[in-house]
N, C-alpha and C positions, 0 to 999 in steps of 0.2 A: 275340426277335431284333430288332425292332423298338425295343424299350427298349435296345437294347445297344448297335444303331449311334446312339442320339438319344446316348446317353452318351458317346460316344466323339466325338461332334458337339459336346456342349457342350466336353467334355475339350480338342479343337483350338481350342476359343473363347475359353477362358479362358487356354490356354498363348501367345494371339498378342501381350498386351503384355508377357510376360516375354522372347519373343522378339524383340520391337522394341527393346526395352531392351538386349537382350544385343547385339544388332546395329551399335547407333548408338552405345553406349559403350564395348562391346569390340571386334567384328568390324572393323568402320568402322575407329575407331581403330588397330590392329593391322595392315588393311591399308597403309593412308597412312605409317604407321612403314618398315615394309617397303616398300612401293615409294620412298621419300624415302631410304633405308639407298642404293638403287643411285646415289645424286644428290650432288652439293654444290650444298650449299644455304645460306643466312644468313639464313634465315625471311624475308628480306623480299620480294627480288628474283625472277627467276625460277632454276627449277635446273635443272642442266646436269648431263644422265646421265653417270656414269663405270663406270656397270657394277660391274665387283668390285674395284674399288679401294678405297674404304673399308674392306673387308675385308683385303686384300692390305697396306695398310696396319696396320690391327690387328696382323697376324704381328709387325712390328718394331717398336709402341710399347710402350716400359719400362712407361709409368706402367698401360697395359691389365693387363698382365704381372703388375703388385705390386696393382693393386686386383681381379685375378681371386682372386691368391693369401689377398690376404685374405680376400676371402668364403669361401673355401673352410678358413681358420684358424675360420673364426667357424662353419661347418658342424662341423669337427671338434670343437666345443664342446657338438653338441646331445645324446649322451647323457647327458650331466654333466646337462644341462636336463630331459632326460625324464626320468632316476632320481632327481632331486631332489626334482622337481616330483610323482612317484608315490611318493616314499616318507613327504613331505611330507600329502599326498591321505590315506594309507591310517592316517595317525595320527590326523587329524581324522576318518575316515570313523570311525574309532574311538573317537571320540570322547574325546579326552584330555584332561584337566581345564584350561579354557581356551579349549575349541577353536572356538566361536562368538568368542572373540576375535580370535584367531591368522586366524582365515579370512577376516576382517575386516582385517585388516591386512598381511597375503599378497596379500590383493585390491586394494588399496589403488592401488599404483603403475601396478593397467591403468587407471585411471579418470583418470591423470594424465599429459596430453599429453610427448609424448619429447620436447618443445623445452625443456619446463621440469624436467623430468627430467635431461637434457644440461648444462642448467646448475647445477643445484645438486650433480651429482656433479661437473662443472669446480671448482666452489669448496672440496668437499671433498679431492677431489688437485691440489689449487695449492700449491704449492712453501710456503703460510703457512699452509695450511688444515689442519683438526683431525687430519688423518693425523697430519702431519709433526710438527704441534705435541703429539701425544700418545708418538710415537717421542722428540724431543727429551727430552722428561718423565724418558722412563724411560733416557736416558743411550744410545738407539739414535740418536743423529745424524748416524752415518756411513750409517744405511739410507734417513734421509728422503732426497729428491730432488722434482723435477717430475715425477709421477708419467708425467704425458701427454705434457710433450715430454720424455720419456725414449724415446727408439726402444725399449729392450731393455722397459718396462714398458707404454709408449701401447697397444699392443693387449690386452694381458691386462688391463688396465682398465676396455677397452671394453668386455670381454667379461663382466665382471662387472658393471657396469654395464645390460646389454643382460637377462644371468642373470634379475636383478632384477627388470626392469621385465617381464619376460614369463613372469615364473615362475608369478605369478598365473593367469594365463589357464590355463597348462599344468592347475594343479592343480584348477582349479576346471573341466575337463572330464572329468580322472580322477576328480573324487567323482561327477561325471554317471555315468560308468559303474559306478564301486562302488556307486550307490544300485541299478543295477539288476538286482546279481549277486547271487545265493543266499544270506542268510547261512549255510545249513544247509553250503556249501561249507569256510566256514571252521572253522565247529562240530565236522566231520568231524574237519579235521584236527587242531585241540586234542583229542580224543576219542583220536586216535592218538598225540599226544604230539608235534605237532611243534612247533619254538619259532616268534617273531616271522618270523626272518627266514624260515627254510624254508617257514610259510605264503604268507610274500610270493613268493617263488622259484616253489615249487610247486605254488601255488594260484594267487594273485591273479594274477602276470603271465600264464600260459594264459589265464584267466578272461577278461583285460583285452588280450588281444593285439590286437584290431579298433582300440582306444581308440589302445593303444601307435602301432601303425603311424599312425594320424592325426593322433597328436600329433608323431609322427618326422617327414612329410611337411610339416606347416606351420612346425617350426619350421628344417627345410631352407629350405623357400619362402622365410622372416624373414631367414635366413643372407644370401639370395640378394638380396632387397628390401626391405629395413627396415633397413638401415643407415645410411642418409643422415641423415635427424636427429641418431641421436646423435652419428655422428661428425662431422656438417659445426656442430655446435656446439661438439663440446668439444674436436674437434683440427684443425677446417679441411682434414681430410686430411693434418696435418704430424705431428710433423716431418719436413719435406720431402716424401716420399709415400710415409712409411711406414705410413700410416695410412689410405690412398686405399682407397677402394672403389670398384667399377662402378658403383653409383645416383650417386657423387658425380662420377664422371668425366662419367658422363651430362650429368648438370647443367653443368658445369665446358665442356666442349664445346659445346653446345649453347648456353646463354646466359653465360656469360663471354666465349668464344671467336668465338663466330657461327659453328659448324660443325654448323648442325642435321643436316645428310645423313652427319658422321660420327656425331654423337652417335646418329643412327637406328641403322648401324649394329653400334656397340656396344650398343644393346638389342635389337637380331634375336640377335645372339653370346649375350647373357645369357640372353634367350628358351631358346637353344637349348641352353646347359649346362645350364640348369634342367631342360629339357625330358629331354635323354639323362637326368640322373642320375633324376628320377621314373621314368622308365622302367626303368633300371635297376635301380630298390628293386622296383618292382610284380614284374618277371621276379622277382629273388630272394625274393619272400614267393613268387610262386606254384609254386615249386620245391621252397619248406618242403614246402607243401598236399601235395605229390601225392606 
């Protein structure tokens, strides 16, 4: 008994700088966001409570409007990401002749910053760049355009784009999970005669379902927050603000503007769609369960 509470003594000792850390870079922070949401403020001066204005404003700005919708265009993007990213995962986990290269090169674009990312796909869909000049080639002239200030293409751009750069990461935590699944699993099922895909259907994704949901959950989160690099390099949010997201309005209000107490809160707002819709996936997995 004695050894158990010393352990559970050291156990609160060792957890108090993970908790000082959590405190002073997230709690701290998070509160001061939210109480400055109730305020207009211009970071310099002092601020002046307004209560839920801020918010009450929200309801009637356009540009909130078109940069919520977009994240949420860039959300309806992530199964395209997780099935690509797993079907991509389970041919290398199978090793397919190459495949120490390929994963090598799949990997490639997390290790390289989205600023510099942002622009060398800006130069690729530039109205001169290798797109357009490989469509002219082939007598398609009438298809090239700007890809990015194109309204009707800017965001499907990005969104390949974004594909890209985080496709890696996705796949290289589904071979984390396929190294640690049965292969007698899949042996079964060639044994019974099922093909590629039916394995993948029937086996792997049950197998892989914990991985699946964590990889669903973050790359919502990415939807929701990691948008601002690519698009405040490669479209500034334009053309016009069809291309606006919430992290760039964030920025855009808060230091363009000097309206730190709205820019607070439109990130209590984001906070809190991010918040429902996680909540919303966890009800619906645990409804699969029962």
């Amino acid at each position: 008994m004695e050894m158990l509470e010393g352990g559970r003594a050291w156990s609160v000792v060792f957890s108090v700088p993970a908790l000082v850390l959590l405190g002073v870079f997230f709690i701290y922070p998070f509160g001061v966001i939210v109480l400055h949401s109730f305020t207009e403020w211009d970071g310099i001066g002092p601020s002046q409570w307004v209560g839920l204005d801020n918010f009450k404003d929200l309801l009637d700005d356009e540009a909130f409007r078109t940069a919520l919708k977009n994240n949420f265009l860039f959300a309806v993007a992530v199964p395209v990401q997780v099935l690509l990213s797993l079907v991509i995962a389970v041919l290398l986990y199978e090793r397919t002749p190459g495949w120490r290269l390929f994963r090598a090169i799949f990997f490639l674009p997390v290790v390289i910053s989205p600023v510099v990312i942002g622009l060398m796909w800006t130069a690729i869909f530039d109205l001169y760049g290798p797109i357009n000049v490989v469509l002219d080639s082939l007598g398609l002239d009438g298809v090239s355009r700007d890809w990015l200030g194109d309204s009707s293409t800017s965001i499907p751009a990005i969104m390949l784009v974004v594909l890209w750069a985080t496709f890696g990461f996705n796949m290289m935590i589904f071979l984390a999970g396929l190294s640690s699944m049965s292969p007698t699993l899949l042996d079964a099922a060639r044994v019974d005669g099922a093909g590629w895909w039916a394995s993948l259907w029937h086996v792997i994704v049950p197998a892989q379902r914990r991985v699946i949901e964590l990889v669903v959950v973050l790359n919502l989160i990415t939807a929701f927050s990691y948008m601002l690099p690519f698009v405040f390099v490669m479209t500034g949010g334009g053309p016009g603000h069809d291309t606006y997201v919430s992290e760039l309005l964030i920025y855009d209000e808060g230091f363009n503007f000097g309206r730190l107490g709205y820019a607070s809160a439109i990130s209590v707002a984001l906070f809190a769609v991010v918040s429902v819709l996680m909540f919303a996936y966890v009800r619906m997995l645990r409804r699969r369960e029962v």
